[in-house]
N, C-alpha and C positions, 0 to 999 in steps of 0.2 A: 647378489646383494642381500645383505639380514635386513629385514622387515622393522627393525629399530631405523635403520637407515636410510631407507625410504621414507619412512614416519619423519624422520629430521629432515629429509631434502624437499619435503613437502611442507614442512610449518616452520620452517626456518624464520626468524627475527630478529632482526636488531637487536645488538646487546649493549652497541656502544653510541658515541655521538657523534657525529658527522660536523669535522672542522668548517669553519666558515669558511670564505670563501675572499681572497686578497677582494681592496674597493675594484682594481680594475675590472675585474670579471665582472657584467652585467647577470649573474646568474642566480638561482634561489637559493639560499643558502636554507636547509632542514637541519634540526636538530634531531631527528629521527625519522626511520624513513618506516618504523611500525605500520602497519591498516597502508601502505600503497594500494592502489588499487589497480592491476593492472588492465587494458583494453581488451576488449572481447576481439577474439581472435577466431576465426574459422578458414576453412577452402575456399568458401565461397568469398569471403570479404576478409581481408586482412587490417587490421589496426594499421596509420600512416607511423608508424614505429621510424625515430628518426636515432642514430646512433653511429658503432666505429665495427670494425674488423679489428680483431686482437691476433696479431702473429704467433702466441708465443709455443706454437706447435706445427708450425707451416713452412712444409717442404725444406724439412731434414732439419729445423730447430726444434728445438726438444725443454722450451724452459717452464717453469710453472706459470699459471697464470696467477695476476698478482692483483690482490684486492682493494690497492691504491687504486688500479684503472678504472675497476669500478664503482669505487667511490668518488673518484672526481668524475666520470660521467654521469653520474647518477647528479652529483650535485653543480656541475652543470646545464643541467636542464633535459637529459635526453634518458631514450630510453630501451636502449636495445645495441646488442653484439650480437655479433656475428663468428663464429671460430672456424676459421679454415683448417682444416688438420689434415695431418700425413699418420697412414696408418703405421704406415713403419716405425711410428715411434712408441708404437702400444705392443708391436709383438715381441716375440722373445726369440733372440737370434735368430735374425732370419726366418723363422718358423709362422706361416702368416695365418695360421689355424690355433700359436699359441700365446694367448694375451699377457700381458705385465700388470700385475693387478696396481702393482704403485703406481703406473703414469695414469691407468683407468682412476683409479682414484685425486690425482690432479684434476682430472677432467670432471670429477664429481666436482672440486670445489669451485671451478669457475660457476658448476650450476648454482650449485649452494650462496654463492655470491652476487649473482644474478635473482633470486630469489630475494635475498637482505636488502637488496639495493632499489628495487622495483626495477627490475632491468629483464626484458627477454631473450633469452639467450638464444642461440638460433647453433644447429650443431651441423657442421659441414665438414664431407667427406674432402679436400679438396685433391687430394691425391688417395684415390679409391683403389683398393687391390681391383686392378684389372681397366684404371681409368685417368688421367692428369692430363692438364695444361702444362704441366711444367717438363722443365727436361732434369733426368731421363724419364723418355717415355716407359712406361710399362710393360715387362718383354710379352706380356701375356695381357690382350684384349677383354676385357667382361661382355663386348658385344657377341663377339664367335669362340668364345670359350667356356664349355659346361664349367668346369673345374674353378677356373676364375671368379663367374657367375654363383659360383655354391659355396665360396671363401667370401664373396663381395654381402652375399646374404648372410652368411653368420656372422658379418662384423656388428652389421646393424641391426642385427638381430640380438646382440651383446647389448648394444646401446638400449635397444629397445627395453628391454627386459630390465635393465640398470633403472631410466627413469618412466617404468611404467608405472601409471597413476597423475603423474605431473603434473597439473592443466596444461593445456594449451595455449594457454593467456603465458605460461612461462617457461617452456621451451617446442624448441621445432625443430625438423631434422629435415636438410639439405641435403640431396642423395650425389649431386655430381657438382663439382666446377665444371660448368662453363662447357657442355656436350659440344662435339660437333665433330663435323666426316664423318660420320656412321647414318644408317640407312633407318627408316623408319620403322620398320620393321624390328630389327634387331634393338631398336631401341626402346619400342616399347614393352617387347617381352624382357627383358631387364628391369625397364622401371616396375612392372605390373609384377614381379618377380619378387624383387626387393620391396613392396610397397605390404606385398602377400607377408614376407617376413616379421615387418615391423608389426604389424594389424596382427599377426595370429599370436605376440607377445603385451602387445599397447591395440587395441583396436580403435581409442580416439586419439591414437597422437596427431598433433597437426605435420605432413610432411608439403615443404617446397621445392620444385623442382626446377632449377636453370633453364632458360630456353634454349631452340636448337642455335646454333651457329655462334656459340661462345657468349649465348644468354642474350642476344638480340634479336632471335624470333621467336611468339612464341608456339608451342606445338599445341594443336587442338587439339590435336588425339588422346593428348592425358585431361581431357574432363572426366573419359571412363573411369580414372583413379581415384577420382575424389581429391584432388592435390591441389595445392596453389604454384603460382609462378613469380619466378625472379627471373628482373632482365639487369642492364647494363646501365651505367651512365659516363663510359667513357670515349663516347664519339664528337667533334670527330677526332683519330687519333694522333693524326700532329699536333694537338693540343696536349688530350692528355698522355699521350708518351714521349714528347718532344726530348730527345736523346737518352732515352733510357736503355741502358743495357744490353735490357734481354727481348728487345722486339730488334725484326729486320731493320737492316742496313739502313733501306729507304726513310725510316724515322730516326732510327738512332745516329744519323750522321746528317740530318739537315742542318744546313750554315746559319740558314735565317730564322730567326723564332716568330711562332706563329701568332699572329692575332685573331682576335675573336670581336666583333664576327667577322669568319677569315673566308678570303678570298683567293682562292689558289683555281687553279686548272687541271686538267687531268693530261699528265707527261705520259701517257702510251703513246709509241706510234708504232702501228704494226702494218709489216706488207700484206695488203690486198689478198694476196694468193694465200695468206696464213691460211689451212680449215680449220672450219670453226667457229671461224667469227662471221659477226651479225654483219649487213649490208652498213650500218651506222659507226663498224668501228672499221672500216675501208675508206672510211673517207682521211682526208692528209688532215695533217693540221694547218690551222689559217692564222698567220698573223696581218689585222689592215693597221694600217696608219692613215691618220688625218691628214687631210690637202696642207697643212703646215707643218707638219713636217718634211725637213728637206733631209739630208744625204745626214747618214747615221752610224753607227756601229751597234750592232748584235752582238748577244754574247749568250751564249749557253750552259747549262752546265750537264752533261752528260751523265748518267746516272749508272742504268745498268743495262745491260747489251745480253740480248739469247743466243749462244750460239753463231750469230755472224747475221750484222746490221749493216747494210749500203745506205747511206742516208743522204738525201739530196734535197740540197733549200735551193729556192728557183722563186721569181718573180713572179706577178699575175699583175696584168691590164684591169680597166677596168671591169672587163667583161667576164674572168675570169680563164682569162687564154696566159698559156705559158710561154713567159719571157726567155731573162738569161738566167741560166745557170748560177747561181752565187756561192755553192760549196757541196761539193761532192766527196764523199770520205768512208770509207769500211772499216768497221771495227769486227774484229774476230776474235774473242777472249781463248784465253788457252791457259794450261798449267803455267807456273815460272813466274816472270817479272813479265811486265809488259806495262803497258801506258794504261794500264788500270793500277786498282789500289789492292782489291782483295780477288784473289779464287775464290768463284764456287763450282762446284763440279756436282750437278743433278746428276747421279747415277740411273735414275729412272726414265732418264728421258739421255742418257748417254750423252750430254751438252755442258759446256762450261755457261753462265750465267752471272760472268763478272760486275764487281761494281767499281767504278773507272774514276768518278767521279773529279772529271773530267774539264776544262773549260776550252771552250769553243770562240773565235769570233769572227764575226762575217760584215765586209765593209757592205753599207744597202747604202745604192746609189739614189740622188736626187730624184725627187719626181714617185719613186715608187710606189707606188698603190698600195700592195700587199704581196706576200712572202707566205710560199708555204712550205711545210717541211711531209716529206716520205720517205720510207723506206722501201725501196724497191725492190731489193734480193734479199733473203735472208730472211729471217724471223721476227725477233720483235728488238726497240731498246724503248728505254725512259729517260728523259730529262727530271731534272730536281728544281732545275730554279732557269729562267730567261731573264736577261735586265734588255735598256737599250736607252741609248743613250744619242744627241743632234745637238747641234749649233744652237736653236732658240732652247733646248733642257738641258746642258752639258751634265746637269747630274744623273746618272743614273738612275732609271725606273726598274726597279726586280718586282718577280711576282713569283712566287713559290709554286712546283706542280708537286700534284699528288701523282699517286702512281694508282689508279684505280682499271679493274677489269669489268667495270659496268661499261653504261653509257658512253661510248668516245665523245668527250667536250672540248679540244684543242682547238679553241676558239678564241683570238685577242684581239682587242684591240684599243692602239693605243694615240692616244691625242694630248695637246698640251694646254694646259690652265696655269694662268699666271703664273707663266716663265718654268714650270717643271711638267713634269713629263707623269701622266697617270694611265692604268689601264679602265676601259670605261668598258659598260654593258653586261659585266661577270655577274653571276649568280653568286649570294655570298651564304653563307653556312652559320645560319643565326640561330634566335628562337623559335623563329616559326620554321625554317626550317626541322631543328630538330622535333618540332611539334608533328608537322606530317611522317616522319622516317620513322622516328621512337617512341612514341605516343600513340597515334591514330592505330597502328597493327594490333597494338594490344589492348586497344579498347574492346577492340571484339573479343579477346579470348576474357574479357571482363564479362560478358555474357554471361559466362558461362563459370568463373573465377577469381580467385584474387592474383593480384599484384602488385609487387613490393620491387624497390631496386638493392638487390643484396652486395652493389660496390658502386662505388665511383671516386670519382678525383684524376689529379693530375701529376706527375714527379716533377717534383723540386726545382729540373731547371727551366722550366716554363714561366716566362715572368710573370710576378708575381699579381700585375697588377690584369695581366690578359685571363690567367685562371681566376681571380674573383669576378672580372662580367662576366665566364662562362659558367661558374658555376650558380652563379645568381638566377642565369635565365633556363639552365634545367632544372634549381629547383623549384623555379614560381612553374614551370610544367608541371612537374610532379604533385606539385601543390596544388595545383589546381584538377590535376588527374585526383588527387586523392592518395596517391602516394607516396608508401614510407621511404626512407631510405638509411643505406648504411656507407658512410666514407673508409676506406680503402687510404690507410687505415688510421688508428687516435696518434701512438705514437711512430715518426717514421715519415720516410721521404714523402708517403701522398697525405700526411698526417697535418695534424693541426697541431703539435706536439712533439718539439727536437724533430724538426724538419729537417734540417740541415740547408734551408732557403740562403741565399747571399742575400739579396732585396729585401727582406724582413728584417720590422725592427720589436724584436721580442720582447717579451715582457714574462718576469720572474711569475712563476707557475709551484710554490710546491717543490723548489729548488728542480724546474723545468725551464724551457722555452716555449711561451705559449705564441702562436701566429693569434693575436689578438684580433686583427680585422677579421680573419678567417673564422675565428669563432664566432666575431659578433654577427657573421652573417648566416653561419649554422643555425645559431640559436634564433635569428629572424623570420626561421623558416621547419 
């Protein structure tokens, strides 16, 4: 890069005037956005930098980014992007050692306009030569491969040299989306690797680095870098991925949509003899019933099956002595059609892993105490959802399970209040909840660091009104942690902006669709 052009990416100013802003928007409207002053940024403490994710280079789009965005975020109140990007769209044919200097120069001007705007720009690998969340994975590793590892450091070593000088008050570099499987080991001679690159081109650029396990833990071991941390704000994820796409089965085909603060169980039920597992997830699952409940119907919904599940519901006394029998049944997934819905076939483990998604139902006799469910042969399966339904609640009580490999919790139970049928005693997945799980971990690498949430939000078909409690009570967390964050993303299904929501009632944006509540809660916070 010519040294005129640094010079301009560095003193860059407003030339022109910044439209007002419709009466709807509660937002500031500036006529110039000259003398911004951007927050003191460093490793050690990060600016609460609140802002969006901009697609317009992420995993395999290729479009310019466009300085409308950041001028309505700038003049909506906030002040910081995020740029996820795919390296593949900077090199040249295929060739991952040779760059395209016109899409690098796009990328110059998102800086450039993050600089005019008062906005921080934050620069993320998200599909790194040698590294992605997304599919297809990368044939070639950056954790156990030199070659990968010496293409992954001259990328950013490009970058580096592009905006060295910058402050750090206005841009940052994000070295991975969202790490995880990989050992700690090879993880840090990578970062310490790539971090050597940036530093011997920019020696104070500010870098942030994802946490381990898809940015929800974070790693102590990078305080030796000097580096800050970005974690997550998408838990839990029946909320914010409720039928999306491209997450497993178990999310993206749940019937019932979730609420917040939501209440579900955990649908493992695995045989005993599995190895492997803890003494706590041996135990069956328990459903009681209240002494008023009389004679009922169960109903289940079968989810996904290992390899070959015996699964047996059977009574319990009060004592917890085993009654009758009430449904005994094998399911064996295989290639072909069968009484499931989709094949999978683990090659690694030589097992099909189908999802059957299935319904079940079991007449529970009068008097019954409690019902519990095992799998006795076989491996493992999950249920999605259990209702049940008696004489004094003929309506139907459902409660969603999760599918989780912690804690075994397949624990219900269920009693009747004025005439319907509820389940009582569940642990539910609130604020404080997320306050001990995604909060309290990273206060301690606060010790030692900063911390910013570089994504969150929800896809579009999660109603609309369950994603504003939840995102209201992670941001008054974060807000009260002290951190920034960035929505995922401005425009776009987890956006604030051409959602594509059914339950919103939008309001004209700048010939847009603006999610008006959604905004006025952004800006609340």
């Amino acid at each position: 890069m010519s040294q005129n052009r640094r010079h301009f990416l560095k003193n860059v100013v407003i030339i022109g005037a910044s439209a007002c802003l419709p009466n709807v928007i509660s937002a500031p409207c500036n006529a110039t956005v000259k003398g911004t002053k951007m927050p003191k940024a460093s490793w050690k403490k990060l600016p609460r930098w609140r802002g969006f994710n901009l697609l317009e280079k992420f995993n395999g789009r290729n479009s310019r980014f466009l300085e409308d965005d950041f001028r309505m975020i700038h003049d909506l109140g906030f002040n910081f992007v995020r740029l996820p990007m795919d390296y593949r769209m900077w090199i040249v044919d295929g060739d991952w050692r040779k760059f395209d200097e016109k899409i690098l120069r796009e990328i110059d001007k998102a800086v450039e306009f993050g600089q005019k705007y008062g906005i921080h720009t934050m620069i993320n690998f998200h599909r790194a030569p040698g590294y992605t969340v997304a599919k297809p994975q990368e044939a070639k590793l950056v954790w156990d491969d030199a070659e990968t590892l010496d293409v992954c450091a001259l990328h950013w070593r490009t970058f580096a040299r592009r905006y060295a000088g910058i402050p750090a008050e206005n841009v940052s570099f994000n070295l991975f989306n969202e790490p995880a499987n990989v050992e700690i080991g090879p993880f840090m001679k990578v970062h310490r690797t790539l971090c050597d690159a940036i530093r011997a081109e920019d020696s104070q650029r500010l870098i942030i680095c994802d946490g381990m396990s898809w940015g929800t833990k974070p790693t102590m071991e990078l305080g030796e870098l000097k580096v800050a941390q970005a974690t997550r704000g998408y838990m839990p994820m029946e909320i914010s991925h409720y039928q999306a796409s491209w997450v497993g089965e178990a999310i993206r085909d749940m019937k019932i949509p979730p609420t917040w603060p939501l209440v579900s169980v955990n649908g493992m039920i695995l045989n005993p003899k599995k190895s492997g597992i803890s003494e706590n997830q041996k135990q069956p699952g328990i459903l009681k019933f209240s002494r008023k409940c009389g004679a009922g119907k169960l109903r289940f919904r079968v989810a996904q099956v290992s390899s070959f599940a015996r699964l047996i519901i059977e009574t319990l006394d009060g004592n917890g002595n085993v009654g009758k029998t009430l449904f005994d049944h094998s399911y064996k997934p295989g290639p072909g059609e069968g009484d499931w819905q989709t094949v999978i076939y683990k090659p690694e483990w030589n097992c099909y892993q189908n999802f059957y998604h299935k319904d079940e139902t079991v007449e529970i006799p009068a008097g019954t105490r409690a019902i519990q469910f095992r799998v006795t042969e076989g491996d493992w399966m999950s249920l999605e959802e259990i209702g049940f339904r008696c004489e004094a609640a003929p309506t139907e009580c459902v409660i969603a399970c999760q599918t989780s490999w912690g804690d075994y919790s397949m624990s219900l139970n269920y009693a009747i209040q004025d005439g319907r049928g509820v389940w009582n005693g569940l642990a539910a997945k609130d604020r404080e909840w997320h306050w001990e799980e995604y909060i309290k971990p990273w206060q301690e690498w606060e010790k030692i660091g900063g911390v910013m949430v570089g994504e969150f939000g929800a896809f579009n078909r999660t109603p609309h009104d369950v994603v504003l409690r939840w995102m209201r009570d992670l941001m008054t967390n974060w807000k009260t942690a002290g951190w920034g964050w960035a929505l995922w993303n401005f425009r776009g299904s987890i956006g604030v902006v051409d959602s594509g929501r059914t339950d919103v009632d939008y309001v004209d944006f700048y010939g847009h669709k603006l999610d008006k509540k959604m905004m006025d809660l952004l800006q609340e916070f």
